[in-house]
N, C-alpha and C positions, 0 to 999 in steps of 0.2 A: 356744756352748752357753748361756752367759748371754741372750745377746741372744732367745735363743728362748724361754727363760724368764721372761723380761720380756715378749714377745709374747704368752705360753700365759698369764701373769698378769693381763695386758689382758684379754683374751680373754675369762677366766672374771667378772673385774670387768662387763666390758661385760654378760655374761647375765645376772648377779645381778640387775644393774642395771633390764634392760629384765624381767627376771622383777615384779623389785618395781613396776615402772612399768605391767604389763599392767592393774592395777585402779588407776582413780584416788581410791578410798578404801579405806584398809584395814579389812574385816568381819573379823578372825579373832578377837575378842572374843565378838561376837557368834554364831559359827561354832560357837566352844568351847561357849559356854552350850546353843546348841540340841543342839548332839552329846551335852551332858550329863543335859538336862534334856526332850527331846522323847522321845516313844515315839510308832515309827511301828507300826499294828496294819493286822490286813489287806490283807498285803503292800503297806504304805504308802498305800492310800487312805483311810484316815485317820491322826489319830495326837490322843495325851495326850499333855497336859502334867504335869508331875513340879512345880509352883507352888510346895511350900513347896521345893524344888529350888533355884528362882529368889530367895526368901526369903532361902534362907542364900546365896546367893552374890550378893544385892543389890548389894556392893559395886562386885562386877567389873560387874553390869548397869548402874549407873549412869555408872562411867567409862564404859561405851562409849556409855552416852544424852548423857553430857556430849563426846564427840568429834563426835558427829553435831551437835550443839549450837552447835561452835565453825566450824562449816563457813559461810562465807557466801554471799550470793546469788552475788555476782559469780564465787568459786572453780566454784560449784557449775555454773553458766552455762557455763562453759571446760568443763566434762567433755564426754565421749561421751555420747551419749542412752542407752546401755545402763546409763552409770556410775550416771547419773541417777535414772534408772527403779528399776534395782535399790536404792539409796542410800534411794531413797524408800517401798519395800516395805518394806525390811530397819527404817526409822525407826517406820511403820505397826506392823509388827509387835512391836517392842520397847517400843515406849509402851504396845500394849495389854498386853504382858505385865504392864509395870511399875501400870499403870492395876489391872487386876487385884490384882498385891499392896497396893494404898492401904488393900483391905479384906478382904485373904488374910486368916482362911478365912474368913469372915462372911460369903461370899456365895454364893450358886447358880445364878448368871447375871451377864453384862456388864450386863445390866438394871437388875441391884440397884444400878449407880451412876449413875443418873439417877433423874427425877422423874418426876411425873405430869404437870410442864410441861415437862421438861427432858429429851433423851433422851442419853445417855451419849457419843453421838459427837459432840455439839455441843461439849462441855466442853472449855473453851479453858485447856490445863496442857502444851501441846508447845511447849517452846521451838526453835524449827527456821527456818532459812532467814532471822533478824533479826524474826523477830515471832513470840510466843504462839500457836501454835494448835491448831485440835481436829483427833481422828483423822477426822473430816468434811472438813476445809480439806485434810489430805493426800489421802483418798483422791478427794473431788470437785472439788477446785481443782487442785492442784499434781499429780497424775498425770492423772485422765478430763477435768475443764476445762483443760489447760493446752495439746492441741491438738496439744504435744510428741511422745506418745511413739506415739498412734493404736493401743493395745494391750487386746481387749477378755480376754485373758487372763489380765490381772491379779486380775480376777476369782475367781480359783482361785488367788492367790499372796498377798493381805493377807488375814489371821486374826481375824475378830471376837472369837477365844476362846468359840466354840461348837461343839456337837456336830456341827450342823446345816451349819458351814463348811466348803470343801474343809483338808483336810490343811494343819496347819503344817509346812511342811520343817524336818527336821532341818539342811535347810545351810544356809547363807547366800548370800542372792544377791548377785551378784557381776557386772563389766562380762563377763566373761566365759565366765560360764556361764548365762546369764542366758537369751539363747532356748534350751536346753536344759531349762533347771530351767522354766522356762515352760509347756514342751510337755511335759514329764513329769508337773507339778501336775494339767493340764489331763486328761491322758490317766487320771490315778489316778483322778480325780474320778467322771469321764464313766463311769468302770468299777466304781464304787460303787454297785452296787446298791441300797443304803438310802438313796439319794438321788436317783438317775437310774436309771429301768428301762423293760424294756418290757413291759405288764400286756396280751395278746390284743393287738392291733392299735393299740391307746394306750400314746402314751408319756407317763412320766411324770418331771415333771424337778424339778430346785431349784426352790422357789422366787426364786433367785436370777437364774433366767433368765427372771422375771415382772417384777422388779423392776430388771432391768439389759438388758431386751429392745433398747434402744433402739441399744446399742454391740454389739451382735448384725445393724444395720439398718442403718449408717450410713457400711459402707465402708470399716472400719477390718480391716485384713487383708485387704482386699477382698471383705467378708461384709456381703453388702447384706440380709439373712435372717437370721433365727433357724435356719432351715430349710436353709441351704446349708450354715450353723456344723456343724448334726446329721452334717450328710451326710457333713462330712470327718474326723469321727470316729465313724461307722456302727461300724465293729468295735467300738470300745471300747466303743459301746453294747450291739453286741449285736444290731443292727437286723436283721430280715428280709428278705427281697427284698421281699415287699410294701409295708410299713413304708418302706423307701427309695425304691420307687416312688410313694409316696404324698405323700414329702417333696416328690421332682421335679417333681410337678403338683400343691405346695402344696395338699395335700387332707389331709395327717397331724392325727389327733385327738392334742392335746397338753393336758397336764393337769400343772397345778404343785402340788407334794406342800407338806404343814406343812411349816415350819423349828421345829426342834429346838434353843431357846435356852437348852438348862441348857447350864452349865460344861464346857469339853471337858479337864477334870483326868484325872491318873492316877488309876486305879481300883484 
């Protein structure tokens, strides 16, 4: 009886074990906060932030800025590409949060922290990966230049802190939920009518997909089109039959709508 109890002991040891080991960084700091402090509206395609939320709970935000912090290249190198990927939205996002309180409530856009020469994503205050850098060097170097992850989806998962951006997830991305929460971002978006619709026979989209066309084009999920991208989420759009025949023989009139750069705070 003992000895089997010593077996059924291992046993549970070993799950714990490889449970704790499924992510190789742990987000549940970060997890907490957004589950405390995010509001998802519109059956979650979009959502508020709760800012003076994050204010008072600064402290627990910065321990986890200061764990992403303590991560180095070589550790970060060893992971899964999923680890990675996620490791690296999850940093995006929490800087902008934190970026944002430098001048909670004084401001009314991510705008108000830059210059007339200087735009707010240049601003080199991320300590990450052994060097300083801006939310620009994460999202265009170290996830779309780095060649790595080949994911034009991300698109929909790092949070400029605008109206105008897809949803910030209440959860945290993670190795393991990560092409889920991806395709879910992706689908909330697409089904946002105040941001992607279809107007008579024109569609009309983010301008995020004027400005990000090019990982739309280049083969990355094997979406050599903007147009092919439409096609495999037609429903979420909402598209017509004609509208998707139209995409087929690249003939669709596409039209990219303003972005909406006030604050995406709770209301």
């Amino acid at each position: 009886m003992k000895v089997w109890l010593i077996i059924l002991s291992a046993l549970l040891s070993l799950n714990i074990g490889l449970a704790q080991a499924k992510n190789a960084f742990n987000h549940d700091q970060w997890d907490s906060l957004l589950q405390k402090h995010v509001y998802l509206i519109n059956g979650g395609q979009a959502s508020q932030v709760d800012y003076q939320g994050f204010a008072d709970n600064q402290t627990e935000l910065k321990s986890y800025l200061d764990s992403l912090s303590k991560v180095s290249q070589s550790e970060f190198d060893a992971w899964p590409k999923d680890d990675q990927l996620a490791f690296l939205i999850n940093a995006y996002n929490a800087w902008t949060v934190e970026f944002i309180l430098s001048k909670w409530p004084d401001l009314k856009s991510i705008k108000d922290l830059g210059s007339f020469f200087s735009s707010p994503w240049s601003k080199e205050f991320v300590p990450l990966l052994g060097a300083t850098r801006s939310l620009d060097d994460i999202e265009h170097k170290l996830i779309r230049g780095s060649g790595r992850y080949q994911e034009p989806r991300i698109h929909f998962a790092v949070n400029c802190a605008s109206i105008g951006c897809p949803a910030l997830a209440n959860t945290a991305f993670q190795g393991d939920n990560l092409e889920s929460l991806l395709e879910s971002q992706t689908k909330l978006f697409l089904a946002d009518k105040s941001r992607n619709r279809l107007n008579g026979n024109k569609i009309e989209l983010s301008s995020i997909f004027k400005w990000y066309k090019e990982d739309f084009e280049k083969g990355l999920k094997g979406y050599h089109s903007l147009e092919a991208f439409l096609l495999d989420y037609a429903d979420d759009l909402e598209l017509t039959e004609s509208v998707i025949q139209m995409l087929k023989e690249d003939d669709a009139s596409i039209k990219f709508l303003s972005y909406d750069w006030g604050l995406n705070k709770k209301i």
